[in-house]
Residue, then its C-alpha position, 0 to 999 in steps of 0.5 A: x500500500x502507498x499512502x497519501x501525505x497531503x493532508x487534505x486528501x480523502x482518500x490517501x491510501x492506494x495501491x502498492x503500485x501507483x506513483x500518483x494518488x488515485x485521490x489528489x493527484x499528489x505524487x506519492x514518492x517523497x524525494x523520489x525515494x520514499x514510500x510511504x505506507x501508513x501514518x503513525x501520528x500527526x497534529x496541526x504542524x505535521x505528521x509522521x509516516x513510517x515509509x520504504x527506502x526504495x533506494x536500498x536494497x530489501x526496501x528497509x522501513x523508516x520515519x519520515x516526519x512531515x512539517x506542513x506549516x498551515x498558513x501563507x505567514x512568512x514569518x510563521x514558515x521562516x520560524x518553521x523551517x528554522x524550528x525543523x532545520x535545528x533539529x535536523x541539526x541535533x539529530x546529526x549531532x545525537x545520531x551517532x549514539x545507538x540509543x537515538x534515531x540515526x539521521x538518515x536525510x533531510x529535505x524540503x519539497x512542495x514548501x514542506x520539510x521532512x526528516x528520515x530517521x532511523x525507524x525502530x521497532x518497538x512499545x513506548x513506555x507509556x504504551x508499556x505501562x497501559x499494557x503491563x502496569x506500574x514499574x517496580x522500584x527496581x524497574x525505576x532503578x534499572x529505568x535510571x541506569x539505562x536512561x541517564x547514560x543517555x541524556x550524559x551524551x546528549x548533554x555533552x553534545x551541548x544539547x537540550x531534549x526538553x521533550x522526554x517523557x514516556x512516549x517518547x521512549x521506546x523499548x526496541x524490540x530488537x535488543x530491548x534497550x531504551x531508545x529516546x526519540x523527538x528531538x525538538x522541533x515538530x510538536x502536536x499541540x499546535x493548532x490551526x489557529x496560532x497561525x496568526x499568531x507567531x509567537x503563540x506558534x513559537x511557544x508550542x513549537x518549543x516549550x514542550x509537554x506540559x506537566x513533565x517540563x519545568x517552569x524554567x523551561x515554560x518560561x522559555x529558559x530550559x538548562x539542562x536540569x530541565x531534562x532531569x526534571x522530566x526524567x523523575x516526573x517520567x519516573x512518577x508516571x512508570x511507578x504510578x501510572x499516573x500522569x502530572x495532571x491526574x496526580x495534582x500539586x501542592x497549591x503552595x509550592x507548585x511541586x507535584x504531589x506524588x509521594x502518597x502514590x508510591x511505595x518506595x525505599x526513602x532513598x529512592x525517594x530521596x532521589x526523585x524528590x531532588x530531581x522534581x525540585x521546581x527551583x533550579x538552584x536546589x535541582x541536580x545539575x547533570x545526569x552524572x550528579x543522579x547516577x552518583x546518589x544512586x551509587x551511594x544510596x545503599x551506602x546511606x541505608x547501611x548508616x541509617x539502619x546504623x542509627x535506627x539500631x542505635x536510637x532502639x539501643x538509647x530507648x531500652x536504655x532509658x527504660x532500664x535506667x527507670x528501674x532503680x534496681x536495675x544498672x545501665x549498660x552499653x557499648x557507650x556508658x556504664x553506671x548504676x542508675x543512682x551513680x554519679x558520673x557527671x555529663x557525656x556527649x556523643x558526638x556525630x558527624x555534622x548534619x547526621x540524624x545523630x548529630x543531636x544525641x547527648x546523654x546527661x546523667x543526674x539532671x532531669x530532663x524529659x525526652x519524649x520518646x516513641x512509647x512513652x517519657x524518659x524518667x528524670x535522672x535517667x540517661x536521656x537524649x535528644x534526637x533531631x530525627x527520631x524514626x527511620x523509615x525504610x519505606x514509603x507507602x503514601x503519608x504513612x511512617x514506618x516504626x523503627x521499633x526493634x521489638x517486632x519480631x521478624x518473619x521467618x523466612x520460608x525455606x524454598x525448594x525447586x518446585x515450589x518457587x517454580x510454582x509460585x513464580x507461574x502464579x504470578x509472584x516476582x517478589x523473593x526478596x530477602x530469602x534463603x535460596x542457596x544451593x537451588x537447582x533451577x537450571x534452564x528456568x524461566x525467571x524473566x523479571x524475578x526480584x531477589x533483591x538481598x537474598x542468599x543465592x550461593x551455590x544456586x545453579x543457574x546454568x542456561x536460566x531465563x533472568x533477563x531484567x531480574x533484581x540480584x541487587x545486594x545478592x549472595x551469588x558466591x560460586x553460583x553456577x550461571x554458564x549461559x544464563x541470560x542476564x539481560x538488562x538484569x541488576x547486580x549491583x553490590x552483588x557478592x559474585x566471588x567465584x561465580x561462573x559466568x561462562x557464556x552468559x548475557x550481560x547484555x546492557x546489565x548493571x554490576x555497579x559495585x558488585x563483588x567479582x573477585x574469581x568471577x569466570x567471565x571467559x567468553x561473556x560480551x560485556x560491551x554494554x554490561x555496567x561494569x569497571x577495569x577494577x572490578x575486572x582486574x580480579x575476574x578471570x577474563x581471556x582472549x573471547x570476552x569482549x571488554x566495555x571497549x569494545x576490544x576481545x581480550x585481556x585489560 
């Protein structure tokens, strides 16, 4: 089938073998190469069309993008042709990174202007979400560590998207890596009308998709933390499913509020609240400074847990302290409760939630604390931030109360993950899974998130895109498995065998891979260092971030 780019046409398609609409008349062939077959979208500035080389061989499929300014305005046609110039521009200069469209031509004809990308086959995310729902917090991580890449090479390029959203990311079918796409120029919200209007026509053309651009970039003023601002509304949307406007703002600051929507860890939280700062001052600056509070995320959870473990150890104090027939006893003080060793302080690094601990003995103080009151002349203390939250579901807090007994973990077997996987559960997070025999198991997706997996036999396993964040992986037999797009981050891989497998776009960010077996393994695309390397067994077959086959 051809089909017909002039816009008033009634009848565009036609048959696969005519030159001239059997509608219009309008010629069919663009630039007396291109044909197209069918549109993908359109708007009052133009359309796309997915199209056929006829001058390569096997007719490959591209995108071809139609800028049809609708007004005899010469001032709107010059701002036009400048608008579709500079992102043919951009494209040439973004294109040669494999996660954007390669610029494949460019021309102008009947006083319309047209772009051939690269055509790339594949679900947006925003299509991805309607079909498959919400992201999981580790889906945003690994969303983060693939996307961000990306927008560092764009930005060294000296280039601003101003456009990124769910939409305009596309998942490829091809190698399942994320592909960002519309580059600037042509945008659908712009109507017949604004033709005589030019700047109102400026405006829409370049401000971008409202609810997902910053007020610096609504005020015509983009930097590059305005893409990051998009990242982490982005980000909203994958966890959520919900769009800025169905989300809503607070009606004092303008920030959207998502928090009462989510159910993520507060360092992640952390993360996407400094990204959706609206003030540009109080935003991260680069996609390097984001990738960096990810890395120490884990870091930070570590010395939280640290002084949630600390606060509990202070409470029990006070309590026995209470006891006049009891004595007080810790790592940092030791009295009798009727004693009299005059005043200690603890002190903490600066800006710690413990920074404010002091503790006072034989002066009353009364210290609330979560339970009840310190009794006068007991051990008391004051702390600035007195609970520690390891997750966030809506408005709600978390109790750090270390007198909840924790749950026994179910002992697995083979058969009976297998079982509850094909019913539908992902989460195996924190479990005991050592020494399982799953070989050639199909695992697509599986979150095992800090969970003991030494000795497992993953030989010729399906994980692509699974969580083994923070896993025990010690000698676990992973010859040939594909771990595609899977996270590893601070995994213990100390003498795994990784043989043959697919680390395809994975992500090994600190992880352990002391006597690693990684002879044979493509890491091109894998997140991983030289140090990390230095300590694994490579040979001349595995294929180095560089590029190169062989040793460092």
């Amino acid at each position: 089938m051809s089909y017909c780019v002039n816009p008033s046409c009634a009848q565009p398609k036609n048959p696969n073998n005519v030159a001239v609409c059997q509608s219009c008349g309008s010629q069919l062939r663009l630039n007396k190469r291109y044909q197209p077959l069918g549109i993908l979208g359109k708007g009052g500035f133009g359309a796309t069309f997915g199209a056929a080389d006829l001058a390569l061989p096997g007719n490959p499929i591209c995108v071809v993008k139609q800028l049809r300014p609708a007004t005899d305005d010469p001032q709107v046609y010059k701002m036009a042709k400048e608008l579709f110039e500079r992102e043919a521009e951009t494209l040439g200069k973004v294109g040669n990174h494999p996660q954007v469209p390669r610029l494949l031509d460019y021309f102008e004809q009947n006083k319309e202007f047209y772009l051939v990308q690269e055509y790339v086959k594949g679900y947006n995310l925003h299509q991805e979400v309607k079909k498959k729902g919400p992201f999981s917090e580790a889906g945003i991580q690994q969303f983060l560590t693939e996307l961000l890449p990306i927008l560092q090479y764009i930005h060294s390029q000296k280039v601003i998207h101003r456009d990124i959203k769910p939409a305009n990311l596309i998942r490829s079918q091809k190698d399942r890596k994320l592909v960002l796409i519309d580059f600037g120029a042509v945008k659908n919200q712009v109507n017949s009308m604004v033709a005589n209007n030019t700047q109102t026509a400026f405006t829409a053309f370049a401000v971008g998709t409202a609810g997902f651009a910053p007020p610096e970039q609504m005020a015509m003023r983009p930097v590059y933390a305005s893409d990051i601002y998009a990242v982490g509304v982005t980000c909203v949307y994958l966890l959520t499913a919900k769009t800025p406007k169905d989300i809503g703002c607070d009606p004092e600051t303008g920030e959207i509020a998502w928090e009462p929507y989510v159910d993520i860890s507060d360092s992640l939280a952390k993360v996407l609240k400094k990204m959706l700062e609206v003030s540009v001052k109080h935003r991260y600056k680069s996609a390097q400074e984001v990738l960096d509070a990810m890395a120490m995320a884990p870091y930070e959870e570590g010395m939280q847990d640290s002084m949630t473990t600390m606060i509990t150890g202070f409470k029990t104090s006070a309590q026995s302290s209470s006891n006049p027939n009891s004595s007080v006893s810790t790592g940092l003080v030791s009295s009798s409760a009727t004693g009299s060793i005059g005043r200690m302080s603890t002190q903490f690094p600066r800006g710690s939630a413990m920074s404010s601990v002091s503790t006072e003995i034989n002066q009353p103080v009364s210290t609330q604390v979560k339970g009840g009151v310190a009794a006068p002349g007991s051990v008391s203390y004051n702390i600035a931030q007195g609970e520690a939250s390891s997750r966030r579901r809506g408005k709600a807090k978390a109790s750090s109360s270390s007198a909840i007994p924790k749950k026994k973990k179910k002992k697995w077997q083979e058969k009976t993950l297998l079982e509850a996987y094909d019913k539908g559960r992902r989460d195996f997070t924190h479990q005991e899974l050592k020494e399982l025999n799953l070989a050639k198991a199909f695992l697509p997706g599986i979150n095992c998130y800090d969970s003991k997996l030494n000795r497992i036999n993953f030989q010729g396993a399906e994980l692509s895109r699974a969580d083994l964040g923070r896993t025990d992986l010690s000698n676990a037999v992973m010859k040939n498995a594909n771990l595609s797009e899977a996270y590893l981050g601070y995994a213990n891989l100390n003498g795994a065998d990784l043989r043959g497998a697919n680390l395809f776009g994975a992500n090994l960010t600190y992880a352990n891979l002391q006597g690693a077996n990684l002879c044979g393994v493509d890491l091109s695309s894998a997140r991983i260092t030289e140090a990390q390397l230095s300590v694994a067994k490579t040979n001349w077959r595995t294929v180095m971030p560089s590029g190169k086959r062989g040793f460092w």
